[in-house]
Steps between C-alpha positions, in 0.01 A plus 500: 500500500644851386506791764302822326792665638838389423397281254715175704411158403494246740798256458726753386779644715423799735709803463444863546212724336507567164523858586728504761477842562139599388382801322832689525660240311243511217500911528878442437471320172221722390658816581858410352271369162352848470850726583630273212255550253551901576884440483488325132238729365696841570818327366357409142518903382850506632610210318380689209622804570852322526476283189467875350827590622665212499371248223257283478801202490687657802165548681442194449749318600488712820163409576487187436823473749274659754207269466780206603607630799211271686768243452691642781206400707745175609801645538322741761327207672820346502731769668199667740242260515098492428479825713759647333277399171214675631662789606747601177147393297179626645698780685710606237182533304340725807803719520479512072138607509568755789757675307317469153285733697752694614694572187221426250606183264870559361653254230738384790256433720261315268784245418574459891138461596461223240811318592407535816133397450619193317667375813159597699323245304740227614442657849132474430465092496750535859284723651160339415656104568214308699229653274295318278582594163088628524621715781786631319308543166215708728707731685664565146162619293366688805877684503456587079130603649608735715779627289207512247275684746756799591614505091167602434467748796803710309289441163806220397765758524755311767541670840865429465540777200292756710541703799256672703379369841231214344806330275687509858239360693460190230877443526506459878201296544672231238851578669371516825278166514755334340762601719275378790416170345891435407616599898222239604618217234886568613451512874294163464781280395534349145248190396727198404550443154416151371726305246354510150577378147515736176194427389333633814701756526424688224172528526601859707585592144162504458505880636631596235251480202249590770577817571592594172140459384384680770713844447403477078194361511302374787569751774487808266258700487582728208538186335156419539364795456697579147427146373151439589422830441308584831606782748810490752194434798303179289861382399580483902203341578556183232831483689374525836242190401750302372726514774198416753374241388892383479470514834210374576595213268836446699321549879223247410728232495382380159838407397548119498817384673582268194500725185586363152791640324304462181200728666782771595645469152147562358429820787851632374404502115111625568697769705762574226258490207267735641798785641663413140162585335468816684863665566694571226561650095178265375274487796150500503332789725178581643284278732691195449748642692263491845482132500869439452603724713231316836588183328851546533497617840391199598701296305769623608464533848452103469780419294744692726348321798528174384901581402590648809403214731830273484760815506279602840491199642645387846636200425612251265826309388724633233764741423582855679255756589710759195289312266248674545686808540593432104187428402296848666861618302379332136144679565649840551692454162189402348320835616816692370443340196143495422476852591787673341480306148132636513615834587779475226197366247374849511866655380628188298419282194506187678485162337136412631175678585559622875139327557728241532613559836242519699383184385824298581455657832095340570729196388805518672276523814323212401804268414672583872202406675422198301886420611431550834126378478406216783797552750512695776356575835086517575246740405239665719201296504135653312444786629141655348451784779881592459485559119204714586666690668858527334253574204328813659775612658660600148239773509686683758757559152246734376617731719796614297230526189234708670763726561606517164140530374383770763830720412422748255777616261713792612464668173225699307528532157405836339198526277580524135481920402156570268688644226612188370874520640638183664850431659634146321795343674710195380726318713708156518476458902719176475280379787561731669827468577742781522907508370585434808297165549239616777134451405320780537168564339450805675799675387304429107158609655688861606619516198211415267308757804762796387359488115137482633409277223138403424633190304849293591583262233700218682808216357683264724170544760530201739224306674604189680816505259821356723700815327309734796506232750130405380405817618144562314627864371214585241267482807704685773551781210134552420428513862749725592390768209154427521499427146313170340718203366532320189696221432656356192715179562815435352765256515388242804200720591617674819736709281334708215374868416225689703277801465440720793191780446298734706271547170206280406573184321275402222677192328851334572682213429826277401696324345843350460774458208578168302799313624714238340687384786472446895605871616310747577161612312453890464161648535286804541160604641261802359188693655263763359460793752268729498638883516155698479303425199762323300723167574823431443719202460795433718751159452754389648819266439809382506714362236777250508872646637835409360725690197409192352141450475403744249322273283281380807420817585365572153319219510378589840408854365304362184298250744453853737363736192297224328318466853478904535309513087564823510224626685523928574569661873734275570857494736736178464786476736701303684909429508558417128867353547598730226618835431492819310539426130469103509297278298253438780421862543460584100258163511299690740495820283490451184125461337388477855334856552733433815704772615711539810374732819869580498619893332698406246870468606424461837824282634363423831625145627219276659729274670758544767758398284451776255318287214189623362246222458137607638269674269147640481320495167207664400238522237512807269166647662678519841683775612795456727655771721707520857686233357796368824699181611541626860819345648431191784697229664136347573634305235723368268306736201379812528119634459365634180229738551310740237213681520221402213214661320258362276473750175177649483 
């Protein structure tokens, strides 16, 4: 007979609790989840901001060296012990998130707090051994729910890029409770390790493909809200769902203690399929993404608990404890390496569409657990009240969206002057990323505020993207200028163009550029505004980059004015890749009734580096006037702004 509580068998040895130390030592897994997820998400624009500098094949190499240093995980073990493990781990990640805060993310720091969070996740299967792998699997989704909960209290802009009291107080609750839960796990004494084989012992790799679904996909809101086209508050809801009736799935003690590796193997390519057929280049969007994205919670939440049970374990026969150590080690790589190729697929040609990835990660997860599947320690027994409850309790995670949702924007766009006069801005945000690496989308809000534009015409506009640390910047924009939002997709569909307007919109819509290989796919999006008793027309895009790819961008720019028809009042612009004089910019010219908002002459540079690649074009019954490109380091371009008439 199976105690409801501990889930002991009769028959089987006694030994201590499964959670020796109780709620602190699931607050410490969940905590030291979240501060990780924060920790990789602000170092993805860093890493780009260095590949910049430095090369994509130095950066590279660089990062990919960083993403290995979880196999010092035994070597530390070795020379200070499990405590020692915990300590340069989960407090080295602490001390990491406390001075992210402190000096805002810095390229330095980003590599240390990934190296060092790659040894936390070794620390992670020490300082949850004697859990069930369904305890360690629940304290992890309610730590990405909380994470998820404050994200959306700061409208998905990280605390650890922003100062101010509330990004401080969200800092030193994480740092704080964690620091609390780590003194308690320390001061408790160490839970002996048991012997185990390889096979068991990598299923802590397991981690790995995990989490990296959760920061792209599962855990993101922007991402849901950008590819199932629903608002940042519905998209946090689907997530919130998902991830309670994870854990209501993984409290009601559903889970059999026998599991077939062939079932895992078939919840591992359900799970890949479905994040394959909704994140990346070729991926569907719209409601199908709402039952991948609860489906998948669940899914996954299973798969990792079913992995996780040998590695946790408190004892078996077999080889030293560093096995495991090596294998939470191979699921850190894996992270590094699901994540950063992705990122890369938005920069790169790469050999393969990126949807690729995150369906070898639903399958990677699948294939460790089905490796680890039937060994291991006991599960809770059924549980119906406790699901229940674990269930509703994922409510309390709406907290962080009601805040969101209550918070009105801290802008007010100006109404559009009667005389038919409107301020038209252009600008390449590069997610919102500045020179210097920092994401700041407030620094572009000022900015686009200084021109007091009635319609912003966005490029390189993030929204989930991993290039602004799946920040959702299209929303946090339109809220903070009080200005409506619409999106036009490009590339993996949290990375496109965007149209920000305080004027009426009549019609809008998108569309994107014909490819012939795996990189990136251009796009553009269009509305019809209403400026007193006429319309106008108002596109923008953003054509391929590299001295190179002239011929693409033609082809990019015949696809662009075959969609325009030549229909009158009309602006198209965007960062053209091309310059004064080149065969792009004549294509756009000649026999186009096109012309360029620009006096003639005008040798302005757009970008920092003194090139001259935005334009605004206009129809011949516009009139342009107040022409500028107002310097900014809100960016790695600068804003193009012109005042426009329609002829009378």
């Amino acid at each position: 007979m199976a105690s409801t509580d501990l889930g002991i068998r009769t028959g089987e040895p006694a030994g201590p609790p499964i959670v020796p130390q109780g709620p602190a030592r699931l607050a410490l897994i969940a905590i030291t989840v979240a501060v990780l997820a924060q920790t990789l998400r602000s170092a993805l624009p860093q890493y780009d901001h260095f590949a910049d500098t430095a090369g994509t094949a130095v950066a590279g190499a660089v990062v990919l060296a960083v993403y290995l240093a979880g196999f010092a995980g035994p070597l530390i073990r070795k020379a200070a012990g499990p405590r020692g493990l915990l300590l340069a781990g989960v407090g080295g990640l602490l001390a990491v998130r406390l001075l992210a805060q402190a000096l805002t993310p810095q390229t330095w720091l980003a590599f240390v707090g990934t190296a060092v969070g790659m040894i936390a996740v070794g620390a992670l299967y020490e300082g949850a051994r004697g859990l069930s792998g369904v305890g360690f699997a629940t304290a992890t989704v309610a730590g990405l729910s909380a994470d998820g909960a404050v994200r959306m209290a700061f409208a998905t802009w990280d605390a650890s890029w922003r100062s101010g009291i509330g990004p401080w107080l969200a800092c030193l609750l994480f740092v704080g409770l964690g620091a609390a839960a780590l003194y308690r796990e320390l001061s408790s004494g160490a839970v002996a390790a048991p012997g185990i084989s390889w096979q068991d012992a990598f299923g802590a790799a397991a981690f790995g493909p995990f989490l990296a679904l959760q920061v792209l996909v599962l855990s993101s809101p922007a991402f849901v809200a950008s590819a199932g086209w629903l608002s940042l508050t519905a998209a946090h809801v689907v997530i919130v769902v998902g991830q309670g009736l994870a854990l209501a799935f993984l409290a009601s003690g559903l889970a059999v203690r026998a599991v077939p590796g062939g079932v895992c193997v078939l919840g591992g390519t359900l799970l890949g399929v479905g994040a394959g057929a909704v994140a990346g280049t070729y991926a569907v969007a719209g409601v199908e993404v709402v039952p991948v994205v609860i489906v998948g919670q669940v899914l996954s939440a299973w798969l990792l608990a079913v992995a996780c049970r040998a590695p946790l374990r408190r004892a078996g026969v077999g080889g030293p404890v560093q096995r495991i150590d090596v294998g939470a080690a191979t699921g850190g790589l894996l992270i590094g390496l699901i994540l950063v190729s992705y990122q890369v697929s938005a920069l790169e040609p790469m050999p393969f569409p990126n949807n690729l990835l995150p369906g070898l990660a639903g399958i990677a997860l699948g294939a460790l657990a089905a490796i680890a599947a039937a060994r291991g320690g006991p599960l809770p027994a059924r549980a119906p009240l406790r699901a229940l409850t674990a269930g509703a309790a994922a409510l309390v995670l709406l907290l962080g969206t009601a805040v969101f949702t209550v918070a009105g924007p801290d802008g007010e766009a100006k109404a559009a002057p009667a005389d038919g006069r409107i301020r038209v801005v252009s600008y390449n945000i590069h997610d919102a990323v500045g020179p210097s690496g920092r994401l700041n989308p407030e620094a572009v809000a000022a900015t686009i505020e200084s021109q007091r534009a009635d319609v912003v015409l966005l490029q390189e506009a993030g929204r989930g993207s991993l290039l602004s640390g799946t920040t959702d910047v299209g929303v946090w924009l339109s809220r903070r200028l009080g200005m409506k939002l619409l999106w036009g997709p490009a590339a993996d569909g949290q990375f496109g163009n965007a149209i920000l307007t305080s004027l009426p919109v009549e019609r809008s819509g998108t569309g994107r550029m014909p490819k012939g290989d795996w990189s990136q796919i251009r796009g553009y999006v269009w509305a019809r505004v209403r400026v007193g008793g006429q319309t106008l027309d108002v596109w923008s895009t953003h054509l391929e980059g590299g001295a190179d790819q002239s011929a693409e961008r033609g082809r990019e720019i015949a696809a662009l004015l075959r969609a325009w028809g030549g229909a009158p009042r009309t602006v198209i612009a965007g960062d053209f890749n091309a310059g004064p004089g080149s065969a792009e910019i004549s294509r756009m010219l000649d026999g186009t009734e096109l012309r360029s908002a620009a006096p003639s002459g005008d040798p302005a540079p757009t970008t920092g580096d003194g090139r001259r690649v935005d334009w605004i074009f206009g129809t011949d019954d516009l009139m342009f006037g107040d022409y500028d490109v107002p310097r900014s380091s809100a960016s790695d371009h600068y804003p193009v702004a012109v005042t426009v008439r329609i002829g009378q």
